[in-house]
PyMOL Python script that loads the backbone (N, CA, C, O; Angstrom):
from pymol import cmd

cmd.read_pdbstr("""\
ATOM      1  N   UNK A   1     -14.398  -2.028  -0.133  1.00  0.00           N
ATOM      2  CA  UNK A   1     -13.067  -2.275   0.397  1.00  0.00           C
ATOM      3  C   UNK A   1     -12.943  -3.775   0.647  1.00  0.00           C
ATOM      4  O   UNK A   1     -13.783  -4.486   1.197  1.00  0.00           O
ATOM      5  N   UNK A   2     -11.329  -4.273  -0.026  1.00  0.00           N
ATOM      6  CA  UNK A   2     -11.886  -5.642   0.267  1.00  0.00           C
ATOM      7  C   UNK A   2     -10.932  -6.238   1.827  1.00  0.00           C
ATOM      8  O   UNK A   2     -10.339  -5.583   2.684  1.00  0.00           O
ATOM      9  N   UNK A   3     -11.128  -7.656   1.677  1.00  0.00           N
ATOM     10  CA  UNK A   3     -11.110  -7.932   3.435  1.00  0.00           C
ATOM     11  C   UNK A   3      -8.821  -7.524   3.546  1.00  0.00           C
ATOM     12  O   UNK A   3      -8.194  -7.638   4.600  1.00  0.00           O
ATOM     13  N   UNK A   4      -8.406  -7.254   2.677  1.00  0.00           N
ATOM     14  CA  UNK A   4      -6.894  -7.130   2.874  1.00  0.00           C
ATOM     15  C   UNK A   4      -7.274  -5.476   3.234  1.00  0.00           C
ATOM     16  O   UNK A   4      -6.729  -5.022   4.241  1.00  0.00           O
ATOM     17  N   UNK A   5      -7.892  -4.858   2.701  1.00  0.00           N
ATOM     18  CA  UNK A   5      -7.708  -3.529   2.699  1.00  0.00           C
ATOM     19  C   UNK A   5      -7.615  -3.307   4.006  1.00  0.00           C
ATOM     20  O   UNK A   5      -6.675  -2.841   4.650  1.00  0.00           O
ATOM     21  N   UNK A   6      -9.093  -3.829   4.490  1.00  0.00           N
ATOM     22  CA  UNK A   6      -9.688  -3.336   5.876  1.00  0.00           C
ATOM     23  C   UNK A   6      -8.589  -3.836   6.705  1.00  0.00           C
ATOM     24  O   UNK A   6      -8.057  -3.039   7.477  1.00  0.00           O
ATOM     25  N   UNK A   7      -8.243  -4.852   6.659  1.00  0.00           N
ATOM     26  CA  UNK A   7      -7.277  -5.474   7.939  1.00  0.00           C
ATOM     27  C   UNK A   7      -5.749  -4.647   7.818  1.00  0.00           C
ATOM     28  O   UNK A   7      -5.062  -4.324   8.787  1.00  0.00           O
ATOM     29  N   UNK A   8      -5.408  -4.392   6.344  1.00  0.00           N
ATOM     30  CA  UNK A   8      -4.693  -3.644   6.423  1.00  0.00           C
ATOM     31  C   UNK A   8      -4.703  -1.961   6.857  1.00  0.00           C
ATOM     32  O   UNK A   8      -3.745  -1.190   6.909  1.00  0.00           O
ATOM     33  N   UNK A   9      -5.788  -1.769   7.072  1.00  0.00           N
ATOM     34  CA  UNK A   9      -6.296   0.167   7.799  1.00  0.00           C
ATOM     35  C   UNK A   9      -6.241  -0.368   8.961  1.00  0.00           C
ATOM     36  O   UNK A   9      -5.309   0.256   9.467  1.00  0.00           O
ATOM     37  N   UNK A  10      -6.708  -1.310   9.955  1.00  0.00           N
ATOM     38  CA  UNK A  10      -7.082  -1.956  11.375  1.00  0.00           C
ATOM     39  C   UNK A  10      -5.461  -2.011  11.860  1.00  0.00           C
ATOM     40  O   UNK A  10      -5.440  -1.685  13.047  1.00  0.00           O
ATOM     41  N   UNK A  11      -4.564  -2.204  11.539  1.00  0.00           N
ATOM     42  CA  UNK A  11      -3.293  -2.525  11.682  1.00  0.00           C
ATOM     43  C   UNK A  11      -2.665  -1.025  11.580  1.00  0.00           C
ATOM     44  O   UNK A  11      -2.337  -0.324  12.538  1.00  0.00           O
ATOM     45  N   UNK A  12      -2.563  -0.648  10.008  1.00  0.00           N
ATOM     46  CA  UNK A  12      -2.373   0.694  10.624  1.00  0.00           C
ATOM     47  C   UNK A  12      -2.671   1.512  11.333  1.00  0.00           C
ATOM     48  O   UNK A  12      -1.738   2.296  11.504  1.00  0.00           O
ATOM     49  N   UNK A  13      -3.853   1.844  12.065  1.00  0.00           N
ATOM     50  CA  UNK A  13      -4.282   2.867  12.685  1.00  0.00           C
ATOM     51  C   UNK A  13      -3.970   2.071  14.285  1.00  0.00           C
ATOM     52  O   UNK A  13      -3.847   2.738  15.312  1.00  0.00           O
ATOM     53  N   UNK A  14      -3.901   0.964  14.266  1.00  0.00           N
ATOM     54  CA  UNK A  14      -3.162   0.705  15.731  1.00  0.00           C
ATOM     55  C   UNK A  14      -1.682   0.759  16.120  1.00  0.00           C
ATOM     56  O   UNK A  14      -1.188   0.833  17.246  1.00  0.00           O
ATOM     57  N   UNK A  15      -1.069   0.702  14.873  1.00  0.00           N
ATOM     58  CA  UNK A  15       0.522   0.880  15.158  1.00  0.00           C
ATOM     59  C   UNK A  15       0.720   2.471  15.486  1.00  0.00           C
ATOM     60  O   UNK A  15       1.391   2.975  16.387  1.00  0.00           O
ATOM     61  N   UNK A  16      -0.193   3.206  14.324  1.00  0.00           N
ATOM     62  CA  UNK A  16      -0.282   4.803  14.514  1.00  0.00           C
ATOM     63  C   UNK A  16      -0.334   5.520  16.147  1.00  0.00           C
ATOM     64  O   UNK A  16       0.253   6.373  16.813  1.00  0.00           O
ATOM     65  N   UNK A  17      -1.537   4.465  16.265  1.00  0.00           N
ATOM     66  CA  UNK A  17      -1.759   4.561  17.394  1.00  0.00           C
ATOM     67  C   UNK A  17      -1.039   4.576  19.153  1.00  0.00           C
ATOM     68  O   UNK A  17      -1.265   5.014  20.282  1.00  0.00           O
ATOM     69  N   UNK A  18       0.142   3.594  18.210  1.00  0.00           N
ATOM     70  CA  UNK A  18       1.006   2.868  19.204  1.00  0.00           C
ATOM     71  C   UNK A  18       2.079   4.059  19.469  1.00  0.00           C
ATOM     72  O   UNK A  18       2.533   4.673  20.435  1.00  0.00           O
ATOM     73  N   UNK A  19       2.224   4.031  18.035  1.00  0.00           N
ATOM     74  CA  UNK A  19       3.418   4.982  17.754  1.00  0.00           C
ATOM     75  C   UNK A  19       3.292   6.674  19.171  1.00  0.00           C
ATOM     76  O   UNK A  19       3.908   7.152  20.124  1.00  0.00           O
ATOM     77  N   UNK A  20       2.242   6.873  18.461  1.00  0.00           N
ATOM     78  CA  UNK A  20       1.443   8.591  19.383  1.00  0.00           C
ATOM     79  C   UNK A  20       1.728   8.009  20.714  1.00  0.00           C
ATOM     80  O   UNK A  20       2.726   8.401  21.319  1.00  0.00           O
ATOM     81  N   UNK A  21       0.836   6.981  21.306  1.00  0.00           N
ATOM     82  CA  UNK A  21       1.456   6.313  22.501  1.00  0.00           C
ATOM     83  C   UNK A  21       3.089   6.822  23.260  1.00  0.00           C
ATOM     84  O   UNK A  21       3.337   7.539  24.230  1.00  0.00           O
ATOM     85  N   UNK A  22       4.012   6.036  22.257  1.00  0.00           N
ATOM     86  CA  UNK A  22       5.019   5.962  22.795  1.00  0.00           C
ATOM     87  C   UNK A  22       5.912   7.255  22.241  1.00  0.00           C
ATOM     88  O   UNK A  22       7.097   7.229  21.909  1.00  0.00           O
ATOM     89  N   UNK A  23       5.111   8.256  22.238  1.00  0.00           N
ATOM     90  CA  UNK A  23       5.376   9.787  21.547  1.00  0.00           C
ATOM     91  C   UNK A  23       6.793   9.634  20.527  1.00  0.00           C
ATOM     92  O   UNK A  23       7.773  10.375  20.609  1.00  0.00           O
ATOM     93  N   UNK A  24       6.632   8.458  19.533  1.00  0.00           N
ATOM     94  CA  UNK A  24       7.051   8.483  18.433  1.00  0.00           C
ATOM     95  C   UNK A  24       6.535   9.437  17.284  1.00  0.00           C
ATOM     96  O   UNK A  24       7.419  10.067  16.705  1.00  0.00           O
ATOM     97  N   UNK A  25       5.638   9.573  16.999  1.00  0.00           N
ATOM     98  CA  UNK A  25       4.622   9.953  16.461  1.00  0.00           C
ATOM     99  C   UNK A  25       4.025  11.171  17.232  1.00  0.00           C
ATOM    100  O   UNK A  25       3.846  10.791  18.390  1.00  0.00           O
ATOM    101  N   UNK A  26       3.666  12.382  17.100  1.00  0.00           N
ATOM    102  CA  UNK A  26       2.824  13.304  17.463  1.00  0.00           C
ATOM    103  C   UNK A  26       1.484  13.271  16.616  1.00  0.00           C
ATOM    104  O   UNK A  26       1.346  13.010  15.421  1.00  0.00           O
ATOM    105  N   UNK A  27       0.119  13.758  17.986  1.00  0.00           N
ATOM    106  CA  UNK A  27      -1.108  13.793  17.072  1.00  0.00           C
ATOM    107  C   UNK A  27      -1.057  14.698  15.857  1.00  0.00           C
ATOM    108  O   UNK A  27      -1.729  14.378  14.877  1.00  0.00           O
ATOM    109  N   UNK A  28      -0.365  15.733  15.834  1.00  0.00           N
ATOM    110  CA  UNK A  28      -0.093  16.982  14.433  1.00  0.00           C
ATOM    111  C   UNK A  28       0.484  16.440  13.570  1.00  0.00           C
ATOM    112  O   UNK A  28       0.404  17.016  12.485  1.00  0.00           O
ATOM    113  N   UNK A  29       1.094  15.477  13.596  1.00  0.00           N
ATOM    114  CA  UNK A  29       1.635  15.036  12.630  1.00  0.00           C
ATOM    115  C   UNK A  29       0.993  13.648  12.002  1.00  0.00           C
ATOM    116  O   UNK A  29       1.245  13.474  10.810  1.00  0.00           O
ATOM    117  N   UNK A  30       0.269  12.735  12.596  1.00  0.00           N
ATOM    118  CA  UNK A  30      -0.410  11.933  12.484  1.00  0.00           C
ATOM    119  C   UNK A  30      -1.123  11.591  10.511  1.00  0.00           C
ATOM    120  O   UNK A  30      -1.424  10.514   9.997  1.00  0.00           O
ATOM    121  N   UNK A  31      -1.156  12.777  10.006  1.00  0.00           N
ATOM    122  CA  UNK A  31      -2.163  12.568   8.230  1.00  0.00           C
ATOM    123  C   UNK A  31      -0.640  12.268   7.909  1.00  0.00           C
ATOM    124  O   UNK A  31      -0.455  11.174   7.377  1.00  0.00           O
ATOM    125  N   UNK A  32       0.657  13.167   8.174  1.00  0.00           N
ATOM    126  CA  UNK A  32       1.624  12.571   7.491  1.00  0.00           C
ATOM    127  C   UNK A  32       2.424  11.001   7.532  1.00  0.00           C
ATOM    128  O   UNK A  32       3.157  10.428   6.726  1.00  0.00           O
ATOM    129  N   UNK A  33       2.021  10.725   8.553  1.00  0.00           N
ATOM    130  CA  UNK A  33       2.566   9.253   8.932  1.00  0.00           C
ATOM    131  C   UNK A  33       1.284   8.217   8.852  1.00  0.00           C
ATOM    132  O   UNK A  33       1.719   7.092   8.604  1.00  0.00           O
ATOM    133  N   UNK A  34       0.658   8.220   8.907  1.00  0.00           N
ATOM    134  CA  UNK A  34      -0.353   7.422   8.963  1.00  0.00           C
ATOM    135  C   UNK A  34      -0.771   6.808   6.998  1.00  0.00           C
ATOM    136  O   UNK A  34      -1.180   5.660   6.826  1.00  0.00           O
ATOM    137  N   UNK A  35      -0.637   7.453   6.187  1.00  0.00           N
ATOM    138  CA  UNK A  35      -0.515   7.174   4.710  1.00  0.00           C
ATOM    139  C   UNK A  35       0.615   5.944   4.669  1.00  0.00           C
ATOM    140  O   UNK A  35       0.495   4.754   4.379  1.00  0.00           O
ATOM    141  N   UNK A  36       1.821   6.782   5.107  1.00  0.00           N
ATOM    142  CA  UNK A  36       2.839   6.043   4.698  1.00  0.00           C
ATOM    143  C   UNK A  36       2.758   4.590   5.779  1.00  0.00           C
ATOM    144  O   UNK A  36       3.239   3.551   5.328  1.00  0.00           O
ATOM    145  N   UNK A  37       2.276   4.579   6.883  1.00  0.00           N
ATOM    146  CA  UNK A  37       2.281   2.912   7.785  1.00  0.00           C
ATOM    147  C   UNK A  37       1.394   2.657   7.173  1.00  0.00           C
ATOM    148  O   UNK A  37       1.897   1.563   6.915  1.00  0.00           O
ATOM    149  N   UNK A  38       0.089   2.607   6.433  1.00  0.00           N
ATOM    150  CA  UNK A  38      -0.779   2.062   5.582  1.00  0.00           C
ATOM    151  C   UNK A  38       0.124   1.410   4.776  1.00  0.00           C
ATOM    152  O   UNK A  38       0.403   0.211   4.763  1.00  0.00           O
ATOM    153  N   UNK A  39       0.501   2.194   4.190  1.00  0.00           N
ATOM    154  CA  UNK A  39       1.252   1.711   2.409  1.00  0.00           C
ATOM    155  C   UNK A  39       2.230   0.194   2.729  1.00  0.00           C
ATOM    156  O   UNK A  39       2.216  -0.923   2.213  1.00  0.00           O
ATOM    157  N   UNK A  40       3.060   0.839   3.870  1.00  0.00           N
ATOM    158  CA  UNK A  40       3.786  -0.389   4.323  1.00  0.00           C
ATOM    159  C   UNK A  40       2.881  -1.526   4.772  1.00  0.00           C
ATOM    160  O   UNK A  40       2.890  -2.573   4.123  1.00  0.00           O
ATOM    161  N   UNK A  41       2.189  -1.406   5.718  1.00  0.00           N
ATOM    162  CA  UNK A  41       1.222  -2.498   5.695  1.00  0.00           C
ATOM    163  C   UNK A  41       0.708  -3.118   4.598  1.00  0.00           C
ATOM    164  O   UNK A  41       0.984  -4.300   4.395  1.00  0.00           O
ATOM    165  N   UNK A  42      -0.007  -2.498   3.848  1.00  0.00           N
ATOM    166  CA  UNK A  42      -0.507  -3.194   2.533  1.00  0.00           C
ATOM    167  C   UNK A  42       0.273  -4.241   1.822  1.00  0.00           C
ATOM    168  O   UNK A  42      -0.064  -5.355   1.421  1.00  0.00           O
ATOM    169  N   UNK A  43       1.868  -3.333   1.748  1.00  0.00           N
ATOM    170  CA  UNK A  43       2.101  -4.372   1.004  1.00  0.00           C
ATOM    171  C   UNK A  43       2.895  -5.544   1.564  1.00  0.00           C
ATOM    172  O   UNK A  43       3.020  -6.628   0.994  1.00  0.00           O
ATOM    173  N   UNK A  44       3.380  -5.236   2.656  1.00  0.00           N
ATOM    174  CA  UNK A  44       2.965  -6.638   3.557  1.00  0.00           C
ATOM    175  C   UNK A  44       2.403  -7.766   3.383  1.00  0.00           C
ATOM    176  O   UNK A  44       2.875  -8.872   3.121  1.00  0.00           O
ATOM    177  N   UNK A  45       0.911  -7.256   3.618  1.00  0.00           N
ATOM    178  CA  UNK A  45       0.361  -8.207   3.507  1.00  0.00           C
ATOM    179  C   UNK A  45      -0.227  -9.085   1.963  1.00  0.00           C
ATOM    180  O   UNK A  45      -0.711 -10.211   1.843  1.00  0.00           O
ATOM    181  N   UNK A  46       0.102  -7.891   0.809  1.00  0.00           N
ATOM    182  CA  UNK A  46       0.217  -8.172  -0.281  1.00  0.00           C
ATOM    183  C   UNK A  46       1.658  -9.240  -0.335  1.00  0.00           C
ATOM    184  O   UNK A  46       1.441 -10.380  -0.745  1.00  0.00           O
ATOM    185  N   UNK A  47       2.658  -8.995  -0.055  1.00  0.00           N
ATOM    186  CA  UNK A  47       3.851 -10.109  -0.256  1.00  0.00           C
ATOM    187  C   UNK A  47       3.344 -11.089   0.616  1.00  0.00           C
ATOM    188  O   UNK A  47       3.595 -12.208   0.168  1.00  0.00           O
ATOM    189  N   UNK A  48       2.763 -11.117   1.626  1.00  0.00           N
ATOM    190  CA  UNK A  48       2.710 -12.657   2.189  1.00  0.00           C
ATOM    191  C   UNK A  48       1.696 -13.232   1.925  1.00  0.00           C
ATOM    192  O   UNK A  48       1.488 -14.304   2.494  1.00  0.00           O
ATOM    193  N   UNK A  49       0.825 -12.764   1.071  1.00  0.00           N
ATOM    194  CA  UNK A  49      -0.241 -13.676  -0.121  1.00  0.00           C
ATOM    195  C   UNK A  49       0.536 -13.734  -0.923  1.00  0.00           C
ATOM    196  O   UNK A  49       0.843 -14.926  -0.953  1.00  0.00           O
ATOM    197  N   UNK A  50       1.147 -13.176  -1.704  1.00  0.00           N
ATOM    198  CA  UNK A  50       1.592 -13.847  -2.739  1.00  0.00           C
ATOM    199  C   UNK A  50       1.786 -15.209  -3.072  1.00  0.00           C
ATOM    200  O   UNK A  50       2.320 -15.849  -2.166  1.00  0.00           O
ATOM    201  N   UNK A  51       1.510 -15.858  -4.116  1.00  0.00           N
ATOM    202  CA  UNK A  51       1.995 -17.161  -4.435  1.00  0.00           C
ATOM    203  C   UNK A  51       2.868 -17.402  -4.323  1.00  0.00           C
ATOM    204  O   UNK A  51       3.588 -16.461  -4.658  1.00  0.00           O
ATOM    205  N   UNK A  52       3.771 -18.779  -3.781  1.00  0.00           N
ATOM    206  CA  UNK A  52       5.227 -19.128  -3.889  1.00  0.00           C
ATOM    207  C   UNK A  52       5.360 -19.468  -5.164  1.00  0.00           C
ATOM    208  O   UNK A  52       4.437 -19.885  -5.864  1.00  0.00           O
ATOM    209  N   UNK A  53       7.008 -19.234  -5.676  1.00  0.00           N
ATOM    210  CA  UNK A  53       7.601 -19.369  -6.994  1.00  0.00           C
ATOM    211  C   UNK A  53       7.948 -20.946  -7.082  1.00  0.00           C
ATOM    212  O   UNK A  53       8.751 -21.454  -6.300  1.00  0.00           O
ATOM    213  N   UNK A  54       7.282 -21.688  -8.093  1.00  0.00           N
ATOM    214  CA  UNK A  54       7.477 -23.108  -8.336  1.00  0.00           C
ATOM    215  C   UNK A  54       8.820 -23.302  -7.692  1.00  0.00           C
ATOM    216  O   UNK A  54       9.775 -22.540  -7.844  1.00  0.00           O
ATOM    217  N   UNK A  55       8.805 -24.621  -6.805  1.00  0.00           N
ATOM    218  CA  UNK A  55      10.567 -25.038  -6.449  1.00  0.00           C
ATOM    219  C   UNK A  55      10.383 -24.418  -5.679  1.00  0.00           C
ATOM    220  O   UNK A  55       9.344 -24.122  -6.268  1.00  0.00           O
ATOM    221  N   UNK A  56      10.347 -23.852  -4.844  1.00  0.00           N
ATOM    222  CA  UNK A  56      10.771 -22.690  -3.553  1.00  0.00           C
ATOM    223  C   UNK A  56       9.831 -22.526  -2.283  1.00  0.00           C
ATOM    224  O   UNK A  56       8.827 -21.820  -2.368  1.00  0.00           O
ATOM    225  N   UNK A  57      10.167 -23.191  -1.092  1.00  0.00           N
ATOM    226  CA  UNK A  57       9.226 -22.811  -0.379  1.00  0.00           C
ATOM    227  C   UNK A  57       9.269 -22.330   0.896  1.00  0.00           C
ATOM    228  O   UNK A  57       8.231 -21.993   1.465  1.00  0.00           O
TER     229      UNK A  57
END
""", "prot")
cmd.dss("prot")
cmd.show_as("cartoon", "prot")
cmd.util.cbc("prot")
cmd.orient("prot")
């Protein structure tokens, strides 16, 4: 797993976390939501690596 992955699971499972917290989120429901705040995370942090487009910053 590389170091985006991991930081990106560390992030999700604390927002998840947050979420259950503030009984947004229920623990029963938790495998269904927890995929999808991954995914969003990822690519997150995939767009803010991204390279900037020549000219544009």
């Amino acid at each position: 797993m590389d170091k985006d992955s991991k930081e990106a699971l560390q992030i999700a499972k604390e927002l998840t976390a947050k979420f259950i917290e503030t009984r947004t989120v229920s623990p029963g429901n938790f495998a269904e939501v927890f995929p999808a705040v991954y995914r969003v995370v990822c690519e997150a942090i995939r767009q803010g690596n991204a390279p900037k487009e020549a000219g544009r910053d």
